[in-house]
Each structure stands twice: as C-alpha cells, then as structure tokens.
C-alpha positions as CSV (number, residue, x, y, z in Angstrom):
1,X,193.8,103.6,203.0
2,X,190.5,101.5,203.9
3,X,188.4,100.5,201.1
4,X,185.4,102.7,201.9
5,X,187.5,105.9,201.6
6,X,189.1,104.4,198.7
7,X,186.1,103.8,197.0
8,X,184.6,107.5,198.3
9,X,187.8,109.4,196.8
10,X,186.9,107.5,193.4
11,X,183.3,108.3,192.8
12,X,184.4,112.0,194.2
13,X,186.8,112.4,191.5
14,X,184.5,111.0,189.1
15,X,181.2,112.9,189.4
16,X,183.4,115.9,189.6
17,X,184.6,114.6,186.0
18,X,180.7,114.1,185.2
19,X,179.6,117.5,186.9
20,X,182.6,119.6,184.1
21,X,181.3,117.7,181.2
22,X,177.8,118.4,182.0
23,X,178.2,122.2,182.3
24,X,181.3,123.1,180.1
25,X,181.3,120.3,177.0
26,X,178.0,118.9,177.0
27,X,175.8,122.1,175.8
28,X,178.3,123.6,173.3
29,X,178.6,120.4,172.0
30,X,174.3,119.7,171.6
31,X,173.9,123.2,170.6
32,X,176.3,123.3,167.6
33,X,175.3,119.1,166.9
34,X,178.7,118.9,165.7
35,X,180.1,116.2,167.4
36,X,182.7,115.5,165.0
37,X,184.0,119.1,165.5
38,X,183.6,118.8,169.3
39,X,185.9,116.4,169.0
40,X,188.3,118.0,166.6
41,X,187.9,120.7,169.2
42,X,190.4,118.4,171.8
43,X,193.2,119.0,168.9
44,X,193.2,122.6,168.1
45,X,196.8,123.6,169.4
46,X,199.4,121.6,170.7
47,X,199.0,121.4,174.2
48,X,195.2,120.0,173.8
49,X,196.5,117.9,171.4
50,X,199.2,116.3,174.0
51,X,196.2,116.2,176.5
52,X,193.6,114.8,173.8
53,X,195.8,112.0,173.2
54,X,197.0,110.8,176.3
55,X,193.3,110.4,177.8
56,X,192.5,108.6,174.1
57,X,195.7,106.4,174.4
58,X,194.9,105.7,178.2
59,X,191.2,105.1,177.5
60,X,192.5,102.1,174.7
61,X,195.0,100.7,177.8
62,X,191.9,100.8,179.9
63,X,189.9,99.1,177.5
64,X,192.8,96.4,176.9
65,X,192.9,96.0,180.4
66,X,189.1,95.0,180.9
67,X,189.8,92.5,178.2
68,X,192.4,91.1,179.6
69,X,191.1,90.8,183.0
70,X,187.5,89.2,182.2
71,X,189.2,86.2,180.7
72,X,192.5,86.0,183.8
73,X,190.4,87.0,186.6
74,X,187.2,86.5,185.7
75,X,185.8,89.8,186.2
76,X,182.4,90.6,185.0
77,X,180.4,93.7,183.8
78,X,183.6,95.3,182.7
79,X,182.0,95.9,179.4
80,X,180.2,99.1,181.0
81,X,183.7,100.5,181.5
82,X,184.3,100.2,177.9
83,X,180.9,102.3,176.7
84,X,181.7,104.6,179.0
85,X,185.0,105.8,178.0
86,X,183.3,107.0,175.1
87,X,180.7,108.7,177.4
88,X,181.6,110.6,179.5
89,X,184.9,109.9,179.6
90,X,188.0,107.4,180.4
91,X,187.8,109.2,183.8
92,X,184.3,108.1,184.8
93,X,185.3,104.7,183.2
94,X,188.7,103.9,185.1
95,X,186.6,105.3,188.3
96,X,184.0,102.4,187.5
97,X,186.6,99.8,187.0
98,X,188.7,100.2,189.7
99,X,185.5,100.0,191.8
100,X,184.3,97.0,190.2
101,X,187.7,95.5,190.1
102,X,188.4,96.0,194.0
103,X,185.4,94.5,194.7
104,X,185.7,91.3,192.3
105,X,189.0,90.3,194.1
106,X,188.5,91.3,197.5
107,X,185.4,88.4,196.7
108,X,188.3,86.6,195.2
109,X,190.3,86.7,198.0
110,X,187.2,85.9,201.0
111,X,186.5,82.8,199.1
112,X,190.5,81.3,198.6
113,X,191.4,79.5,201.7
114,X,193.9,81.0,203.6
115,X,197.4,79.4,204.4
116,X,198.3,78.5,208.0
C-alpha cells in the first residue's frame, strides 16, 4: 500500500469517528451537561463495558507509546495525540499519530545514508 492511500484510509476512518461523535454523543452529552454521566453511560451493561475499556486501555498504550517514541525517535508534536484521546477520541488520536509518525521516519530514513 503507497503512503498517500495509507494516509487517505486513515483520516477516512477518522472523520468518520469525528462525524458519529458529533451527531450521536456530542448533543446528548451538552444537553444533559453531565459529562460525568456521559461517561458512566460507556459502562451501563457488560458489553459497553468490555468496549469502554478496551478503547480506555488502548488509549493509555497510545499515550505510552508517544512517550516512548519522543525521547527514542525523536518524534515531535505527539503531545496533540495525547489531548486528543480525551477529545474526540483514541480513534482520531491513533489516526493523528500514525500520520505524524509515518511521516517523522520516512524523514528519518531520506536523511540516513544508504548502504551500498
């Protein structure tokens, strides 16, 4: 797979990610103003809970994963995949990281001389 549709299968998945948060979480969630029971909301019968946790879990690998790469590799503005794992989502983040990553080595890998 090239990089462009790479990339373009990434933000796809992402805005769509964006675009069901916008219409089916976002106004309950401002018209109640309970955020706290928004998120409570995630838990409310096993199955959601299952799902609930596994994109919290993931979202704390992701975070631990940005860490971990801006002091190995170097890569910068991973911090904005951190803030948004909280908003919107660990979807939108991991969509933004991967991006940002990809493009922070393929750099990486332009600029090492090659082997003959």
């Amino acid at each position: 797979m090239s990089k462009p549709v790479f990339e373009a299968i990434i933000v796809i998945f992402g805005a769509i990610f964006v675009i069901f948060f916008a219409v089916f979480v976002a106004p309950p969630a401002f018209e109640s103003g309970d955020i706290v029971g928004a998120f409570a909301a995630g838990f409310v019968n096993p199955y959601s809970s299952g799902y609930s946790l596994d994109a919290i879990l993931t979202g704390f690998i992701l975070i631990a994963w940005v860490l971990h790469e801006r002091r190995a590799r170097g890569i910068r503005h991973g911090w904005v995949a951190i803030i948004l794992c909280f908003v919107p989502g660990v979807a939108v983040a991991l969509a933004y990281y991967l991006i940002l990553r990809t493009r922070a080595t393929s750099v990486l890998k332009t600029d090492m001389p090659q082997k003959p």
